[in-house]
FIKOLZA-1660 file (N, C-alpha, C; in steps of 0.1 Angstrom, whole numbers, plus 5000, padded with zeros to 4 digits):
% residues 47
   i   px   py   pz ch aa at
   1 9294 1036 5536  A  X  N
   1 9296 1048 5544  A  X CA
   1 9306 1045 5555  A  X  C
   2 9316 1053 5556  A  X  N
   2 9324 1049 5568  A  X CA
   2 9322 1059 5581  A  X  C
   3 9323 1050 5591  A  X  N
   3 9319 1056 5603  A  X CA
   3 9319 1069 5606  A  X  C
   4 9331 1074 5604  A  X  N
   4 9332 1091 5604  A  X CA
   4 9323 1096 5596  A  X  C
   5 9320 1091 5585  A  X  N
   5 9305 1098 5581  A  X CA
   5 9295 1101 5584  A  X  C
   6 9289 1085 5593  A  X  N
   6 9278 1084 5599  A  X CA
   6 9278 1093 5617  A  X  C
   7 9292 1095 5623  A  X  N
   7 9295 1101 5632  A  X CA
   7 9294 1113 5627  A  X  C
   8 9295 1128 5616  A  X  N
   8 9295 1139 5609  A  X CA
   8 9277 1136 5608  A  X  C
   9 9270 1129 5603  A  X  N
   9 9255 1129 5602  A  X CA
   9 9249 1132 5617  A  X  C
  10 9254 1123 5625  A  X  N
  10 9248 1128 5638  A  X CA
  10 9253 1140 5643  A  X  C
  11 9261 1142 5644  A  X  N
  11 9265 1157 5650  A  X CA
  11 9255 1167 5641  A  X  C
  12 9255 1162 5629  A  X  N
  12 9245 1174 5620  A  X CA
  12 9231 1173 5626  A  X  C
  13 9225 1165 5627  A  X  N
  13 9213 1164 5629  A  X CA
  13 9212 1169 5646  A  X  C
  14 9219 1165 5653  A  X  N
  14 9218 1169 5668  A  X CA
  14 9225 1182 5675  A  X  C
  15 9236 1185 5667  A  X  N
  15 9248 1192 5671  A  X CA
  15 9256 1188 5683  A  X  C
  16 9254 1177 5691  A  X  N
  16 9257 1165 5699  A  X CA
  16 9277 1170 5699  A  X  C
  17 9284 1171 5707  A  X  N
  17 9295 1181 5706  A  X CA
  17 9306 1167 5709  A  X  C
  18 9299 1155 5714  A  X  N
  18 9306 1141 5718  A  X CA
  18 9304 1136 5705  A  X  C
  19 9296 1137 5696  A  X  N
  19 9298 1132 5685  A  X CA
  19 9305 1139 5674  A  X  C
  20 9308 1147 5674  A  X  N
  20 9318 1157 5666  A  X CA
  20 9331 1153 5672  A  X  C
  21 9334 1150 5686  A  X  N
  21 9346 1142 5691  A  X CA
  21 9351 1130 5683  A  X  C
  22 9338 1122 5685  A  X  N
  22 9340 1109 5682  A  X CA
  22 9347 1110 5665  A  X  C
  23 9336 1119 5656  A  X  N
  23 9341 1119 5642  A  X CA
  23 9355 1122 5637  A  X  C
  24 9360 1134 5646  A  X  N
  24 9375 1138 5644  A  X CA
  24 9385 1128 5648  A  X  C
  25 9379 1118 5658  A  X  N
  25 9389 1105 5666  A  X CA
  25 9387 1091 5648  A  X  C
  26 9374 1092 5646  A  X  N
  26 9376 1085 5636  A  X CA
  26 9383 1088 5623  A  X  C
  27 9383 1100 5618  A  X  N
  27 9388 1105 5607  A  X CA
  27 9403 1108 5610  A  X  C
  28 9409 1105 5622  A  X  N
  28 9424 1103 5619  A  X CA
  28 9429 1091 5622  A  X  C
  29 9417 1083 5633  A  X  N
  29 9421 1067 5623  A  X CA
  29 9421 1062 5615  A  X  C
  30 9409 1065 5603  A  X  N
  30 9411 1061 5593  A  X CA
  30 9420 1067 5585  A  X  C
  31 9427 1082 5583  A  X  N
  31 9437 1083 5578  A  X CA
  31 9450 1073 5585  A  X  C
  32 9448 1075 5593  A  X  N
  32 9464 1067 5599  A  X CA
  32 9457 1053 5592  A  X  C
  33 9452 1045 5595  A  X  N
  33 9447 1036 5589  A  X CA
  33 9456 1033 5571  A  X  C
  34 9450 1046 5564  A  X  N
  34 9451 1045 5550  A  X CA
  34 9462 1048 5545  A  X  C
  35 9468 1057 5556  A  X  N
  35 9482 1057 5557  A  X CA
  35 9497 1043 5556  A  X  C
  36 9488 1037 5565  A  X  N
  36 9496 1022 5570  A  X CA
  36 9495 1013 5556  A  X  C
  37 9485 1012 5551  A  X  N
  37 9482 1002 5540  A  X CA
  37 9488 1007 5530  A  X  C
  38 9489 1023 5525  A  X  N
  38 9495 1029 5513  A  X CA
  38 9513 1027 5518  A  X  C
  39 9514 1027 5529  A  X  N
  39 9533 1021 5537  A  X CA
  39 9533 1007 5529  A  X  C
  40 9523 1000 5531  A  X  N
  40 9529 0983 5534  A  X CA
  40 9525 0985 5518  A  X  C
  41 9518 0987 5512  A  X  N
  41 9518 0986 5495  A  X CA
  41 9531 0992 5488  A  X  C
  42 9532 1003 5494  A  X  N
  42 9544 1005 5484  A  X CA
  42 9561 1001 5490  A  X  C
  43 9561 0996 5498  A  X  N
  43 9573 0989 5506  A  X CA
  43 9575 0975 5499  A  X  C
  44 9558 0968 5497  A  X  N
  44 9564 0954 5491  A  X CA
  44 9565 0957 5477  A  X  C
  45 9564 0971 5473  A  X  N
  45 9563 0971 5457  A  X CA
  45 9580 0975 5451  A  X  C
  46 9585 0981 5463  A  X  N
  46 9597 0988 5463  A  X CA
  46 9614 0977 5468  A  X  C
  47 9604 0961 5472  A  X  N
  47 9608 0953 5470  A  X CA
  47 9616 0945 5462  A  X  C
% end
């Protein structure tokens, strides 16, 4: 489970409005994240 998931569970269960923050902060670092690694994969492939 990655964090923004388990941050999306708590805001469910609480409706906690800092945790709904926290979820949307995680879910575009892990896109930027998956973003960066899908760059460096296909740059050394393009190699």
């Amino acid at each position: 489970m990655r964090t923004s998931d388990a941050l999306w569970e708590v805001f469910k269960a609480t409706g906690h409005f800092g945790a709904y923050l926290l979820y949307k902060d995680y879910t575009d670092w892990e896109q930027s994240d998956r973003e960066q690694s899908s760059d460096a994969c296909c740059g050394y492939l393009e190699s």
